[in-house]
N, C-alpha and C positions, 0 to 999 in steps of 0.2 A: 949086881949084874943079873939077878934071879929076879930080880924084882923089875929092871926093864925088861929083858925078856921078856916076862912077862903082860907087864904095861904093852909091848909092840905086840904080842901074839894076840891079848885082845883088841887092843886098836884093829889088828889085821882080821881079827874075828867079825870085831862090829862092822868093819866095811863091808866085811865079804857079805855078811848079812842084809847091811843095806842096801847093798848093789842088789842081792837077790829080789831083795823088796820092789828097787823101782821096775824093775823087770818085767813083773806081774800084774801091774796097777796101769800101764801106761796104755794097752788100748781101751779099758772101761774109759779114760780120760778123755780120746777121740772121739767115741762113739756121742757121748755127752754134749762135746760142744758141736757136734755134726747136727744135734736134735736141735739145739737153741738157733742155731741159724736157719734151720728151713722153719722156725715157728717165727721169727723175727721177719723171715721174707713171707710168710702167708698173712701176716699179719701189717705187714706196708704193703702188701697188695690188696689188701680188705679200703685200708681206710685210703686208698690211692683211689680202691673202683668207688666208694662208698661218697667220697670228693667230689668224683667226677661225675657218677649219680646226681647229688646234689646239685651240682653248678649246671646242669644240663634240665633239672628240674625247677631249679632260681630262674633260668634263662626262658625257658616255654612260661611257665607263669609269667615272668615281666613281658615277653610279648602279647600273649593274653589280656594281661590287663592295658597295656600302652593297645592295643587292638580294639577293645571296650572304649576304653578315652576318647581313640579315635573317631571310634563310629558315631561317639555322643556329643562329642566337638562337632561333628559334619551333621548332625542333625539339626533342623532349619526349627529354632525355638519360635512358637505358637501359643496364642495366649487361645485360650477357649470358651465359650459362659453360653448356656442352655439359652434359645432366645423365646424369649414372652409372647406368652399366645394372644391371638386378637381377636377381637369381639366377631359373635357371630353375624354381624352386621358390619358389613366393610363399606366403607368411606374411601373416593378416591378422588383426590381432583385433576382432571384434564382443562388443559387450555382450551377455547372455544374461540372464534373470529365468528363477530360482529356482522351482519350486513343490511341495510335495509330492507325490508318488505318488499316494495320495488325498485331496481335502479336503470337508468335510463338517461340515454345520451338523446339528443335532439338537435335534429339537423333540418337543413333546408330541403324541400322541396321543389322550387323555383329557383332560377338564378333572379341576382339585380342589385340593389345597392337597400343599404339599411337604413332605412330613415328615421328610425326612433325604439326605445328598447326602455321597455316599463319595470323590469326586476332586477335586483343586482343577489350576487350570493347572499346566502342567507336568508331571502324571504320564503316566507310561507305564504302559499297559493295555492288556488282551489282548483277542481279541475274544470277549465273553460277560460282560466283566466287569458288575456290579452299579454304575452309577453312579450313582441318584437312585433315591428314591422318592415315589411321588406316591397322598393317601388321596383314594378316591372313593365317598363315605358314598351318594349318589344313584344312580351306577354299579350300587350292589351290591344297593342296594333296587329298582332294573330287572331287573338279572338275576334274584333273588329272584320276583319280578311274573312273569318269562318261562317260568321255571320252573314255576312255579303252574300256569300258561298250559298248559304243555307236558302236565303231569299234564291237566287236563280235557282235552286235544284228545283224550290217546291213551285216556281212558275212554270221551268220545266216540265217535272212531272204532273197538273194542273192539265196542263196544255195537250200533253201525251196521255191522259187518261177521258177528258174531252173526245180525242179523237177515236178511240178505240172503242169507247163507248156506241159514237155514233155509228163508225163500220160496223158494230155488233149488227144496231138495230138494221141498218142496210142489206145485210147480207143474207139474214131470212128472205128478204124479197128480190133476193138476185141482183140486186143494185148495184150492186162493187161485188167486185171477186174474194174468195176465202182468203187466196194468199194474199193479199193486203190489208183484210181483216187481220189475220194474225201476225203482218209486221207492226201494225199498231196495238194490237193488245203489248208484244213481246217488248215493244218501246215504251210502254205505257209502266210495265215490269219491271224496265229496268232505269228509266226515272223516280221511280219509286225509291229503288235500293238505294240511288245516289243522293234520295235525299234522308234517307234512314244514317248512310256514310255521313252524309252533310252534320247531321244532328249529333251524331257521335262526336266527331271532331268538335263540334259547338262544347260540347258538354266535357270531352277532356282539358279545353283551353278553362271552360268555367273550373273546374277542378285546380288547375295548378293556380290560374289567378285566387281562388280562396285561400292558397297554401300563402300569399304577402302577406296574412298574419299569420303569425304562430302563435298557437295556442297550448296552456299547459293540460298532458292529456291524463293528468288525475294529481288529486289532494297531495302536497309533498311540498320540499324545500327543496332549492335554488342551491347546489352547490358547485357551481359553477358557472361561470360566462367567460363564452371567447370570441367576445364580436363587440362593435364597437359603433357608433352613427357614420354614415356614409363608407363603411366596408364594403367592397365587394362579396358580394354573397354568389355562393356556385351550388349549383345544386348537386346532392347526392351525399357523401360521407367523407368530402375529403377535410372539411374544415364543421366541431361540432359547434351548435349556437351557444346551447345551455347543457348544462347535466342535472336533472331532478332526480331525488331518492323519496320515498314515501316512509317516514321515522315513525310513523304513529305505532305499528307493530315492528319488530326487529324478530330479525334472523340470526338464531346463533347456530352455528356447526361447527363439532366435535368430533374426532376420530376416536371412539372407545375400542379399546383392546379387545382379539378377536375371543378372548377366554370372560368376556361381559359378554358377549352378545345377546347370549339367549333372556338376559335381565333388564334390553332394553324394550319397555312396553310404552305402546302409545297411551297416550293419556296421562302418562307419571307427571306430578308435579316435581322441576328441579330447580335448587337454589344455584341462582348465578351473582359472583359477588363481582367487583370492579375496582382495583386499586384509587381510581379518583373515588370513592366514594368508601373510603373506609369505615367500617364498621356496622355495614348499610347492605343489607340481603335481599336481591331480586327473586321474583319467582315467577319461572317460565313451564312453560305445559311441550313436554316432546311431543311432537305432531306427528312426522314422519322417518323414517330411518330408507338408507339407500338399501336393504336387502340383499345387498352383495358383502362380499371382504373383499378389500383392496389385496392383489396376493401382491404388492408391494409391501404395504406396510402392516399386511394385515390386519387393520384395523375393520372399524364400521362405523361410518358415516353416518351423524344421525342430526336433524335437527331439532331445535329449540327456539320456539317463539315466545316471547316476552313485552307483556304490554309496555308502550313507551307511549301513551298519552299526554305523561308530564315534562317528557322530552328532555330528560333528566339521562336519558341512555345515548351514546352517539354510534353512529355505524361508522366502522372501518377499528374499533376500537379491542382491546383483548379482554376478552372474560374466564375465569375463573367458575367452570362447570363441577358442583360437586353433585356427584352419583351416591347412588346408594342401593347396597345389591344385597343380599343374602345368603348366606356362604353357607353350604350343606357337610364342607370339611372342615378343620380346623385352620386358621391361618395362623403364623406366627413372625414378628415383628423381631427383622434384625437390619443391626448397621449396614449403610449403604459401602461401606469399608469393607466386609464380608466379602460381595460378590464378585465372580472371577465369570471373565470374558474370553471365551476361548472360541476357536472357531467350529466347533461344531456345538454351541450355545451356552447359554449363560448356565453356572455353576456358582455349588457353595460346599466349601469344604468342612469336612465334620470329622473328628477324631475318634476313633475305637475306643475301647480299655485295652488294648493293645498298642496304644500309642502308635496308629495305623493310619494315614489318614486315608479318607475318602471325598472323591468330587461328585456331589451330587446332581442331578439336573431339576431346575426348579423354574417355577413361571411367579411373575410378580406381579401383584397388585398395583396400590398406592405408594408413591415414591414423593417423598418430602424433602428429598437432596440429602438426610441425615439417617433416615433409616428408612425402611424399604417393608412392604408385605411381603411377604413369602405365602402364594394361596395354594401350590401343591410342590413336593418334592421331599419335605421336611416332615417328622413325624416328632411328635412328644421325648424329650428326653436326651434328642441330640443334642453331640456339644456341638458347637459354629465355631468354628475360627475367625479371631474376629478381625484381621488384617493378615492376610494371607499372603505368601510370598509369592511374585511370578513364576517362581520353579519349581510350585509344588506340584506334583505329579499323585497318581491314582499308587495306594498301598505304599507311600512311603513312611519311614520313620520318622518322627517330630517328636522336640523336647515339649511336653507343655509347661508351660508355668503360670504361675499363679497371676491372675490380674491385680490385683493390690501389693502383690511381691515381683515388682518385673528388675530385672539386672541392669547393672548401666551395661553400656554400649560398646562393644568390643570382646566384649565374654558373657560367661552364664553366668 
């Protein structure tokens, strides 16, 4: 019995002891796990802002860059290449129209009918020769009448100067009166005039009856006849006989660009070439130039005479004028694909090292349908764009790429 007792009075010991224990341990236990949850909540709120940091810095960067893409997608890809200087002697060919030396329609001056016609197109004839003839049966029965005419004036005044004469002598000695002295002189006057009128009319009828032949009135060829034997012929311009050109010299004129003008000098020898005559080089001497600019096409009209003795050249024909001028700037030789047409004037586009472009204003030379002078606007070093887009505009952005590396079609 001493020995449970005992056994229970320390069971009752240790408990009471342990109770004491938990007693004194249980708010250091609170305080502890109080600390770990506010370090567990600072710490999901670190990596919560740290997250949201992040995705809000992932997000501005991909717009950035999808914004870069953008801009370099929408930029109008440009191939570029410095263009080739050209000789300080410029070469340019302008078309030129052909005309003969003289040309010259021929017509009637009498009316009547055609009785015979000595040249058909094509001939060459001298000046005098006999080309046509024309009868004028009415013509000749006027002149005939004038004549007539002319005999009575001058019997007339004959007759009326006789008498004016004799009242002269009379009238010193009182014989006859003054006043009929000077109705016979003043008849005597004007018999006179009528027959000076008589002789004129004689002489206009003799005129047109010369005009029943026509004559060629200088050295040339026959290109044309519009009359036929027994046509009625009318006088004046409504129906022409013949049309003669004089070929032995020709006429060419050229309209040179108003930025040549000052390099057209009289007396230059220029080569003029002629498709019929391939590989065959004329050479004419500029004579004269017109001294104005056309303010249409501002050009300057100049011509060019060229011997055609071997009649080897024909008028109405197109020639091929090459100039030749001497350039104090540098010129330089790009694609006729380059140049942009805008309305307030021709341009060419040139790229920065900014990948910037620029539209230049330029004036052109010689233009060979494949590439083009360029004699001011351009300076050593530019690049050229060398097919330009219609939309490109002053200071925009452009891809360049490479000419021997260009992308296919639909992307860079």
């Amino acid at each position: 019995m001493s020995n449970e007792n005992e056994r229970n009075t320390r069971a009752t010991s240790s408990a009471t002891h342990e109770g004491g224990h938990d007693t004194e341990t249980a708010p250091e236990q609170k305080a502890m796990a109080g600390s770990t949850a506010i370090v567990g909540i600072v710490i999901v709120a670190i990596v919560t802002v740290l997250l949201a940091a992040w995705g809000l810095f992932s997000r501005k960067h991909d717009n950035a860059v999808l914004a870069d893409r953008t801009n370099e997608l929408a930029a109008p890809s440009v191939i570029v290449e410095v263009p080739k200087q050209g000789t300080p002697s410029d070469t340019y060919v302008l078309p030129g129209n052909v005309t003969a030396f003289t040309d010259s329609p021929i017509y009637a001056r009498t009316s009547g009918y055609l009785t015979k016609w000595y040249f058909d197109i094509g001939a060459r004839v001298k000046k005098g020769d006999l080309l046509a003839e024309i009868a004028t049966p009415e013509l000749d029965q006027q002149l005939a009448q004038a004549q007539a005419d002319l005999v009575t004036a001058q019997s007339s005044a004959g007759n009326a100067k006789i008498q004016a004469d004799r009242y002269t002598g009379l009238v010193t000695s009182d014989a006859v009166s003054r006043q009929d002295t000077e109705t016979f002189q003043t008849q005597a006057a004007t018999t006179s005039s009528a027959v000076k009128s008589a002789e004129a009319n004689v002489q206009r009828l003799k005129e047109l009856q010369s005009f029943e032949k026509v004559y060629a009135p200088f050295d040339g060829v026959v290109t044309a006849r519009g009359i036929d034997t027994g046509q009625l012929i009318t006088e004046g311009s409504a129906s022409e006989l013949f049309h003669m050109q004089a070929i032995r010299t020709l006429r060419v004129y050229a309209n040179v660009p108003q930025i040549y003008s000052d390099s057209m000098k009289r007396g230059s020898k220029i080569d003029l070439t002629f498709i019929e005559h391939p590989g065959k080089t004329f050479q004419g001497t500029l004579v004269r130039t017109a001294d104005a600019i056309d303010p249409v096409s501002r050009t300057l009209l100049v011509e060019v005479d060229v011997d055609n003795r071997t009649g080897d050249l024909l008028p109405g024909s197109l020639a091929q004028v090459h100039f030749k001028t001497q350039t104090n700037t540098p010129t330089f030789i790009v694609p006729a694909s380059a140049l942009i047409f805008r309305r307030e004037g021709l341009r060419v586009g040139t790229v920065d090292d900014g990948n910037k472009a620029h539209l230049l204003p330029v004036s052109i030379g010689q233009d060979d349908g494949a590439t083009v002078v360029i004699v001011s606007g351009l300076k050593a070093g530019d690049k050229v764009i060398q097919d330009p887009p219609d939309s490109l505009i002053e200071g925009e952005a452009v891809y360049v790429e490479s000419p021997n590396n260009q992308p296919a079609a639909g992307g860079k």
